[in-house]
PQR file with spaces between the fields and no chain letter, atoms N, CA, C, O and H, PARSE charges and radii, in Angstrom:
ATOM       1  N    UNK     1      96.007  121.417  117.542 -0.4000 1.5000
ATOM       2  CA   UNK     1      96.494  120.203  118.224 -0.0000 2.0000
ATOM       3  C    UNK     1      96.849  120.516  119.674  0.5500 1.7000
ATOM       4  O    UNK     1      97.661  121.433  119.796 -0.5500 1.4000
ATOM       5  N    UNK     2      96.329  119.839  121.013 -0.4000 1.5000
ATOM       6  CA   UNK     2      96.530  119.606  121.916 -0.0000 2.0000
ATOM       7  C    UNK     2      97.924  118.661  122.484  0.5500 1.7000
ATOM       8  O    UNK     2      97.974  117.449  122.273 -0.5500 1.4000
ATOM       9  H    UNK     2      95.669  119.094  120.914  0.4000 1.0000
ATOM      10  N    UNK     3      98.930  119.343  123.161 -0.4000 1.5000
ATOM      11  CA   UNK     3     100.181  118.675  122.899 -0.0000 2.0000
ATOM      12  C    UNK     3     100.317  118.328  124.157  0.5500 1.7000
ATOM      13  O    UNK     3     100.780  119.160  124.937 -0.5500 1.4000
ATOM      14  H    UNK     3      98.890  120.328  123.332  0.4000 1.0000
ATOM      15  N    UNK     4     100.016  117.280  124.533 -0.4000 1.5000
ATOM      16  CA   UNK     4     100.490  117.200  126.476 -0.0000 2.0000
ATOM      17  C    UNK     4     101.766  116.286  126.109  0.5500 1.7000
ATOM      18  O    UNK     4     101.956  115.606  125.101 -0.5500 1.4000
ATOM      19  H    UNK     4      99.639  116.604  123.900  0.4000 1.0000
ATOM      20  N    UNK     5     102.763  116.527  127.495 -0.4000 1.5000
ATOM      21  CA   UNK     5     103.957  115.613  126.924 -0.0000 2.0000
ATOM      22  C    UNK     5     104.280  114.157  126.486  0.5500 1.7000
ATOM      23  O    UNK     5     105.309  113.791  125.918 -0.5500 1.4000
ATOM      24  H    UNK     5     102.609  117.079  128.314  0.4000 1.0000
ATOM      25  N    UNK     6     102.981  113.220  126.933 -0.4000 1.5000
ATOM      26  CA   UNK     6     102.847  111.795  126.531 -0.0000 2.0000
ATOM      27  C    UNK     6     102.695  112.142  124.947  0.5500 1.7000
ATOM      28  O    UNK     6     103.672  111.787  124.288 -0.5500 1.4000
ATOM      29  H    UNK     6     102.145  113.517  127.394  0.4000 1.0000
ATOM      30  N    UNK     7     101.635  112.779  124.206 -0.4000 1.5000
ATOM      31  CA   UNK     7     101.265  112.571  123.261 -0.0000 2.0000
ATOM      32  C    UNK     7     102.147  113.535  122.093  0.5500 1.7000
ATOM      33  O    UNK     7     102.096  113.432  120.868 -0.5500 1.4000
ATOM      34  H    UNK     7     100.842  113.068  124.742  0.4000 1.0000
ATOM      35  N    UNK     8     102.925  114.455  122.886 -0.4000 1.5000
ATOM      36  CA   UNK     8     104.018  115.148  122.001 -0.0000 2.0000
ATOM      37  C    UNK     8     105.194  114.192  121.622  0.5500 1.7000
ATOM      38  O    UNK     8     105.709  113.977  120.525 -0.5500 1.4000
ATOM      39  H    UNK     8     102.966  114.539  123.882  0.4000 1.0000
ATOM      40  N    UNK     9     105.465  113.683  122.862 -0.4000 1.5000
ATOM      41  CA   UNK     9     106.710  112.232  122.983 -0.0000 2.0000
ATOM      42  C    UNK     9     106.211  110.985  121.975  0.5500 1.7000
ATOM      43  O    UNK     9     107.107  110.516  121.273 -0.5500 1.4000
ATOM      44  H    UNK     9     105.047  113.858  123.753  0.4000 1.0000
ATOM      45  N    UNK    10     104.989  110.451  121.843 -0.4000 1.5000
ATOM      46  CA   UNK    10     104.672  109.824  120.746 -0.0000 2.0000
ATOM      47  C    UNK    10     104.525  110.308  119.633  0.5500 1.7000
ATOM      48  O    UNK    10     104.476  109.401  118.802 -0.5500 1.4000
ATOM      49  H    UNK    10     104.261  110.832  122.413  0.4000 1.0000
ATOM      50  N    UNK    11     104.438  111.201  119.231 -0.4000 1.5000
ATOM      51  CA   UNK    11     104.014  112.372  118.082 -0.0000 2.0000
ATOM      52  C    UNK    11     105.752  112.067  117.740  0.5500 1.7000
ATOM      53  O    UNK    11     106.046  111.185  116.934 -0.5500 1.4000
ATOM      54  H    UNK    11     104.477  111.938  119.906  0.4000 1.0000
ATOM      55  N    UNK    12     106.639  112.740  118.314 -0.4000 1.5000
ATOM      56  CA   UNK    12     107.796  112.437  118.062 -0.0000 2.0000
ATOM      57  C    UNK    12     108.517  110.869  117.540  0.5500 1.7000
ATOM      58  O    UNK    12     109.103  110.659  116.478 -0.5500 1.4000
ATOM      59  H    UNK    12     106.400  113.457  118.969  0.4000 1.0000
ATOM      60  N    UNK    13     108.241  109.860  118.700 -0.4000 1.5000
ATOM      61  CA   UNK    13     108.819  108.925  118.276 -0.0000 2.0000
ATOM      62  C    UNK    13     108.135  108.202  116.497  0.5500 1.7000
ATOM      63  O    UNK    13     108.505  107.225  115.847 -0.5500 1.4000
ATOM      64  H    UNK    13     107.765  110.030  119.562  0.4000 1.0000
ATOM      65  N    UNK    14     107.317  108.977  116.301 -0.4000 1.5000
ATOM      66  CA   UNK    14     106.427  108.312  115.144 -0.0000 2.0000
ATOM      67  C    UNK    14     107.473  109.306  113.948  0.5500 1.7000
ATOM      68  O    UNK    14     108.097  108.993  112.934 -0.5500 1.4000
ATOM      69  H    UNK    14     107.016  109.771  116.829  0.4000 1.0000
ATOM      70  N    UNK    15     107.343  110.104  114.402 -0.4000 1.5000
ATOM      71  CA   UNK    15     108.215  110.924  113.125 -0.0000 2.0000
ATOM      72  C    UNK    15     109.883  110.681  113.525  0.5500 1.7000
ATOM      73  O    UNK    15     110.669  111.137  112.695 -0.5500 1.4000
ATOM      74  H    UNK    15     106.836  110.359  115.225  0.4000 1.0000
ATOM      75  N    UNK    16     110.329  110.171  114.427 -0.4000 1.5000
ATOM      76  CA   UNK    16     111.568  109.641  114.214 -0.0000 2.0000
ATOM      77  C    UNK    16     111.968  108.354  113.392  0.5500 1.7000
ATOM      78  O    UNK    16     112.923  108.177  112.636 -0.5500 1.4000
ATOM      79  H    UNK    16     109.691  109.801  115.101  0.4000 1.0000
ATOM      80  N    UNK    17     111.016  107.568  113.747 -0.4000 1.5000
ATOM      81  CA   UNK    17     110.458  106.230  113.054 -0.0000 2.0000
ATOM      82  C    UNK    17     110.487  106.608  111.752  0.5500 1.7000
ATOM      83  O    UNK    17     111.497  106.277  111.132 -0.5500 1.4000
ATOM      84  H    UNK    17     110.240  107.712  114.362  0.4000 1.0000
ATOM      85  N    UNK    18     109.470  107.343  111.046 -0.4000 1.5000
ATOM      86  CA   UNK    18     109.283  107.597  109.689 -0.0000 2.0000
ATOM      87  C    UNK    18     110.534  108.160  109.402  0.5500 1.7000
ATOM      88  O    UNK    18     110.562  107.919  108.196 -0.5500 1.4000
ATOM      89  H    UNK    18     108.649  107.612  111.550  0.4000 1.0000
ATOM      90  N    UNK    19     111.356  108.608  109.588 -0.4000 1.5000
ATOM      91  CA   UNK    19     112.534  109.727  109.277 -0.0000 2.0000
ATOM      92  C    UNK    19     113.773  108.727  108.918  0.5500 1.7000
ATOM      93  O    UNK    19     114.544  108.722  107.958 -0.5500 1.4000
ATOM      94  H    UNK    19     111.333  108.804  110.569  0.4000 1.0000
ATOM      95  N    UNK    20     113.655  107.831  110.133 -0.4000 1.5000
ATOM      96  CA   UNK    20     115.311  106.619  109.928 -0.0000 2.0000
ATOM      97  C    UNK    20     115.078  105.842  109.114  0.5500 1.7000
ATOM      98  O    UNK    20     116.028  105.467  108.425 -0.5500 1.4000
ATOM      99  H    UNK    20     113.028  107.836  110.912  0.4000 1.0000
ATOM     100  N    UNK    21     113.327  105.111  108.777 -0.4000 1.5000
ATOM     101  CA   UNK    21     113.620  104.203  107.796 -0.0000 2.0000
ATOM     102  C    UNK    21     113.656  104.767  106.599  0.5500 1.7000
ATOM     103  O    UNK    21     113.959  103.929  105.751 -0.5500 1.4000
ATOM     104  H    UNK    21     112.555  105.415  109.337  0.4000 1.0000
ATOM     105  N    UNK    22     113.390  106.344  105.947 -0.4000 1.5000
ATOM     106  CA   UNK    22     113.666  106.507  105.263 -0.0000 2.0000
ATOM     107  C    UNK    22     115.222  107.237  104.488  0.5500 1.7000
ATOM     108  O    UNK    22     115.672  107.497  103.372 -0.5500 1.4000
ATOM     109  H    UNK    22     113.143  107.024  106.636  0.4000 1.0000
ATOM     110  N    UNK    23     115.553  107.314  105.755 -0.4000 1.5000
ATOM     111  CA   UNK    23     117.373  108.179  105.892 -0.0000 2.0000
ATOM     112  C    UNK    23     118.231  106.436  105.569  0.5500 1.7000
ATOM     113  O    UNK    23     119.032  106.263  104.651 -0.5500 1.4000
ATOM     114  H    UNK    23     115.187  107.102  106.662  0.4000 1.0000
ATOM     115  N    UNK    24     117.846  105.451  106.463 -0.4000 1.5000
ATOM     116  CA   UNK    24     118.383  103.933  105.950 -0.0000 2.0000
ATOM     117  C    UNK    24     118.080  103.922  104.267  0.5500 1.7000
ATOM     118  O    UNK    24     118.975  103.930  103.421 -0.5500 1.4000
ATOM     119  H    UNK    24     117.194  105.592  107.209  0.4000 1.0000
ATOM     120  N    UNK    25     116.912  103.906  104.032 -0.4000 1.5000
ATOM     121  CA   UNK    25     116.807  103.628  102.289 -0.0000 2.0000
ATOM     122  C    UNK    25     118.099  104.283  101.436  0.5500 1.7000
ATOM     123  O    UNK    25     118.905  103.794  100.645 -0.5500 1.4000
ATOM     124  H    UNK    25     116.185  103.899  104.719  0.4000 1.0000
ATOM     125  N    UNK    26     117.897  105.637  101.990 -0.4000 1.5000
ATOM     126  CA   UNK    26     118.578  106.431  101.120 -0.0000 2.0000
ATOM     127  C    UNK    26     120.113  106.209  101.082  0.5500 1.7000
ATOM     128  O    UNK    26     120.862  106.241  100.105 -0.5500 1.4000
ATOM     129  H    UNK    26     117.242  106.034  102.633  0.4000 1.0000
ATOM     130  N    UNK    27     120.442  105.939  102.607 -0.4000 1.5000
ATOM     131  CA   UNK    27     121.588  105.321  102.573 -0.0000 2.0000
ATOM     132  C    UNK    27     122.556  104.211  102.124  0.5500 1.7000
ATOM     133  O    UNK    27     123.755  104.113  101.862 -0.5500 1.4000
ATOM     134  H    UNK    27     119.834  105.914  103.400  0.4000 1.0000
ATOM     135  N    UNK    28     120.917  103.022  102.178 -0.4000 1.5000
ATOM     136  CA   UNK    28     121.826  102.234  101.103 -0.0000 2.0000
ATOM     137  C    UNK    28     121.739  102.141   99.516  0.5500 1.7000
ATOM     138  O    UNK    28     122.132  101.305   98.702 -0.5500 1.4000
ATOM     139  H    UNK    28     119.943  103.102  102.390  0.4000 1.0000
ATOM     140  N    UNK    29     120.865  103.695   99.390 -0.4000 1.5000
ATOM     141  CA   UNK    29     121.123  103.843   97.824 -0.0000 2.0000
ATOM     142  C    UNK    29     122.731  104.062   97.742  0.5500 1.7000
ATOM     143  O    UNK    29     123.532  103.366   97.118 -0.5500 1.4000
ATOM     144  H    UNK    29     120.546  104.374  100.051  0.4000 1.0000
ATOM     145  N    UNK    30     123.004  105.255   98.564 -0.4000 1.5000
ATOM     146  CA   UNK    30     124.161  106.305   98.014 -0.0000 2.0000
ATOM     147  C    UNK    30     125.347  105.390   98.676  0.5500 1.7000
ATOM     148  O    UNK    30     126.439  105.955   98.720 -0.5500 1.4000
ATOM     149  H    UNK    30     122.353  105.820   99.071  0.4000 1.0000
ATOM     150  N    UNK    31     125.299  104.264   99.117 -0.4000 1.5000
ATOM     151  CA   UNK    31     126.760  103.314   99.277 -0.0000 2.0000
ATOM     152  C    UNK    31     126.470  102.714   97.923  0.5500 1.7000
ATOM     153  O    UNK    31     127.316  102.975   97.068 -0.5500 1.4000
ATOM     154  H    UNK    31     124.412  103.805   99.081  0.4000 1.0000
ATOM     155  N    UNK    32     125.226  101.801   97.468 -0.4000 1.5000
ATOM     156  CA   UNK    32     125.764  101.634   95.964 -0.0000 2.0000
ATOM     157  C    UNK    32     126.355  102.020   94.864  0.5500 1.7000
ATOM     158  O    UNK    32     127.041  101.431   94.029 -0.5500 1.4000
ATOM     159  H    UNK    32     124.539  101.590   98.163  0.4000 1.0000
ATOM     160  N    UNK    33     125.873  103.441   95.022 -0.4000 1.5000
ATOM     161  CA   UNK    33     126.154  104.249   94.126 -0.0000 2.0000
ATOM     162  C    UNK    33     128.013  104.498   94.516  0.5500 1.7000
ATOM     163  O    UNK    33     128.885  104.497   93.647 -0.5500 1.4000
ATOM     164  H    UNK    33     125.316  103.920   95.700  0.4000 1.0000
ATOM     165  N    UNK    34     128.191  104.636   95.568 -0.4000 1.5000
ATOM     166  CA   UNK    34     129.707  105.624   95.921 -0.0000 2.0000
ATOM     167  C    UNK    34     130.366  103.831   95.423  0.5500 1.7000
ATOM     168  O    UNK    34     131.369  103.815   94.709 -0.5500 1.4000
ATOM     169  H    UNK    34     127.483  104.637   96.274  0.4000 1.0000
ATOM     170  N    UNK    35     129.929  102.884   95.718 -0.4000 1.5000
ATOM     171  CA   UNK    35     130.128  101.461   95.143 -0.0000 2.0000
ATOM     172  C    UNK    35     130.773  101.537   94.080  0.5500 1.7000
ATOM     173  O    UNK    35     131.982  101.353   93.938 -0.5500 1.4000
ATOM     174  H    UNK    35     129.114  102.897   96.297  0.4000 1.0000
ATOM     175  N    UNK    36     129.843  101.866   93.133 -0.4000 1.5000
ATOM     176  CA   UNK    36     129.941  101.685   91.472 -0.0000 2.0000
ATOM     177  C    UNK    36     131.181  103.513   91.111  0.5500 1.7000
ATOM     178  O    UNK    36     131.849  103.637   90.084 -0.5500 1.4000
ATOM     179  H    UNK    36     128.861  102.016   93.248  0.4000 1.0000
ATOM     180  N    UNK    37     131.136  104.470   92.115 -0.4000 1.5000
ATOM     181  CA   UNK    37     132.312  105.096   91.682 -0.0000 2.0000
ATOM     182  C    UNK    37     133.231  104.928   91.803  0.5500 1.7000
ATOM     183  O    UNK    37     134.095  105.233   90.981 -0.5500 1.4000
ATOM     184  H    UNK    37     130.593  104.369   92.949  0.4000 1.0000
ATOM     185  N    UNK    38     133.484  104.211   93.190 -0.4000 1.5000
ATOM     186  CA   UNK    38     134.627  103.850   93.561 -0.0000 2.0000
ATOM     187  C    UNK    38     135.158  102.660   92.783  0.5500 1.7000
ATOM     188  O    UNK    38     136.282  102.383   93.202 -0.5500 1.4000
ATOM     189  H    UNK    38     132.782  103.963   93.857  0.4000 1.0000
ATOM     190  N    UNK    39     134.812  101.953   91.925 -0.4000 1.5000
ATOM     191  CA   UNK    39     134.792  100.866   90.911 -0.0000 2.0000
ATOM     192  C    UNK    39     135.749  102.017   90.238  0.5500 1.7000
ATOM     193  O    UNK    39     136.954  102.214   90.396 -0.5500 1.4000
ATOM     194  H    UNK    39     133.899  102.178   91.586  0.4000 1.0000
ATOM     195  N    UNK    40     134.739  102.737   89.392 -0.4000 1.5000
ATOM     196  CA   UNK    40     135.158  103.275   88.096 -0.0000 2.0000
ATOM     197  C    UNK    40     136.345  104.397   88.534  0.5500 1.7000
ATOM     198  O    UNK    40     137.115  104.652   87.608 -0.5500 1.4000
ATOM     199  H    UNK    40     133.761  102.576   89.263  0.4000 1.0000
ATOM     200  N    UNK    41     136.618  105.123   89.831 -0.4000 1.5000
ATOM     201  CA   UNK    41     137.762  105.141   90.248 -0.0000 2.0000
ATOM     202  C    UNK    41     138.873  104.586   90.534  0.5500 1.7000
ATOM     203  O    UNK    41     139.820  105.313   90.237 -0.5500 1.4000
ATOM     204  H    UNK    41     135.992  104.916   90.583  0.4000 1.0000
ATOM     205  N    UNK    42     139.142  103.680   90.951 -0.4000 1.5000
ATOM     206  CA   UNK    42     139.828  101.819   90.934 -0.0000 2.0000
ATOM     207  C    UNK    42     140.211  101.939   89.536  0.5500 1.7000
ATOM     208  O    UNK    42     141.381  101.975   89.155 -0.5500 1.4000
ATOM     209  H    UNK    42     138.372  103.089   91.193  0.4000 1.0000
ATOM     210  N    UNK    43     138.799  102.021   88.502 -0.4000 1.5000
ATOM     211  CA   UNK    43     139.478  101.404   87.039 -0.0000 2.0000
ATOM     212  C    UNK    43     140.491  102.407   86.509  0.5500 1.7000
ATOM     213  O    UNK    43     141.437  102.178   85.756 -0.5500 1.4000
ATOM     214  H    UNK    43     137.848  101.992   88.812  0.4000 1.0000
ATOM     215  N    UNK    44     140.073  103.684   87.102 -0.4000 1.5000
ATOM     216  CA   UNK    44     140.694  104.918   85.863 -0.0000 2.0000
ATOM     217  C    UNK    44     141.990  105.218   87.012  0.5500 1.7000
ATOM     218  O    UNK    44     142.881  105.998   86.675 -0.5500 1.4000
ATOM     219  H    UNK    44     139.305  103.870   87.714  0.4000 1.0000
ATOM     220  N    UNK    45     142.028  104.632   88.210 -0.4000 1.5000
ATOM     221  CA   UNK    45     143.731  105.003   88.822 -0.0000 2.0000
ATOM     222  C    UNK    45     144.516  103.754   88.260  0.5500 1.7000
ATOM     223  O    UNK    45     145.745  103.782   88.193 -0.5500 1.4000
ATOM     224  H    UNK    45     141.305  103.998   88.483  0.4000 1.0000
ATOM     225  N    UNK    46     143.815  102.711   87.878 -0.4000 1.5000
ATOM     226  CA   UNK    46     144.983  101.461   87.928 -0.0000 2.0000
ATOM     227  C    UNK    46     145.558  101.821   86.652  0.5500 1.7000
ATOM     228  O    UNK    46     146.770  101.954   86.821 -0.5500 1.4000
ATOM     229  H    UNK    46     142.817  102.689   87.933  0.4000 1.0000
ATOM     230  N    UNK    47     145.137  102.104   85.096 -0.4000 1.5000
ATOM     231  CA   UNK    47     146.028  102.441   84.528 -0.0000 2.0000
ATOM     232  C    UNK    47     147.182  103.756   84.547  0.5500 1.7000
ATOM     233  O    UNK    47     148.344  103.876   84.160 -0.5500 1.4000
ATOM     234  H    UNK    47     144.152  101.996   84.958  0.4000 1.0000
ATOM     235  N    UNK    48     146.458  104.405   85.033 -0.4000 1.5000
ATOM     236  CA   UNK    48     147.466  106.137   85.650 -0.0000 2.0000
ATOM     237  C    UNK    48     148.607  105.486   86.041  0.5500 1.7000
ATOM     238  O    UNK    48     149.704  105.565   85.489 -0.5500 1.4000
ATOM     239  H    UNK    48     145.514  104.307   85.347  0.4000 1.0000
ATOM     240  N    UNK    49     148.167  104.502   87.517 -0.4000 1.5000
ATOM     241  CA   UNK    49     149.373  103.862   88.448 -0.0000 2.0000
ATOM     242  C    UNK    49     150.348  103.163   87.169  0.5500 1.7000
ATOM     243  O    UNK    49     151.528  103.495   87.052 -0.5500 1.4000
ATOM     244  H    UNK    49     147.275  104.438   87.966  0.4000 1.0000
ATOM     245  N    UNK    50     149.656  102.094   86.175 -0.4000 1.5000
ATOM     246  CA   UNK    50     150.777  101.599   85.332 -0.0000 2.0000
ATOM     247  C    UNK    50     151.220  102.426   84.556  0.5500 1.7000
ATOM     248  O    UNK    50     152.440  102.349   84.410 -0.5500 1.4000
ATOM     249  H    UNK    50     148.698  101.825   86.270  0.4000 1.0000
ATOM     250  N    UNK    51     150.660  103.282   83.929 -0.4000 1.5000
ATOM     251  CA   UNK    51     151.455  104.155   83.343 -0.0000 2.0000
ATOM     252  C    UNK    51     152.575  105.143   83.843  0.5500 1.7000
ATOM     253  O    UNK    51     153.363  105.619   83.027 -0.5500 1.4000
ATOM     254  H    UNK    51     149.669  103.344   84.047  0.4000 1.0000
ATOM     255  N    UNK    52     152.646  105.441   85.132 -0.4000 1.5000
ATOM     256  CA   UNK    52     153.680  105.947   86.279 -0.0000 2.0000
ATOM     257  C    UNK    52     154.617  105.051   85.879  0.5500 1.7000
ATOM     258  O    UNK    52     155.702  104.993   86.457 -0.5500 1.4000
ATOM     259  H    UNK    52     152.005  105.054   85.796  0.4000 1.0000
């Protein structure tokens, strides 16, 4: 591969591109997920707290 700096700088922005929309996906997997722990954390402190 022939890298002059126009076509290294696009070479780049293409793999930055590919990189965020897939770092976004993943991200709004792992808020659902920290979602649904933080639920089931919520559930398992509120009786602890009443039982205090």
């Amino acid at each position: 591969m022939v890298l002059t700096v126009k076509t290294h700088k696009i070479f780049c922005f293409r793999r930055r591109r590919r990189r965020r929309r897939r770092r976004e996906k993943k991200k709004k997997k792992k808020k659902k997920k920290k979602k649904k722990k933080f639920l089931e954390v919520l559930g398992f402190g509120n009786p602890v707290i009443s039982e205090n």
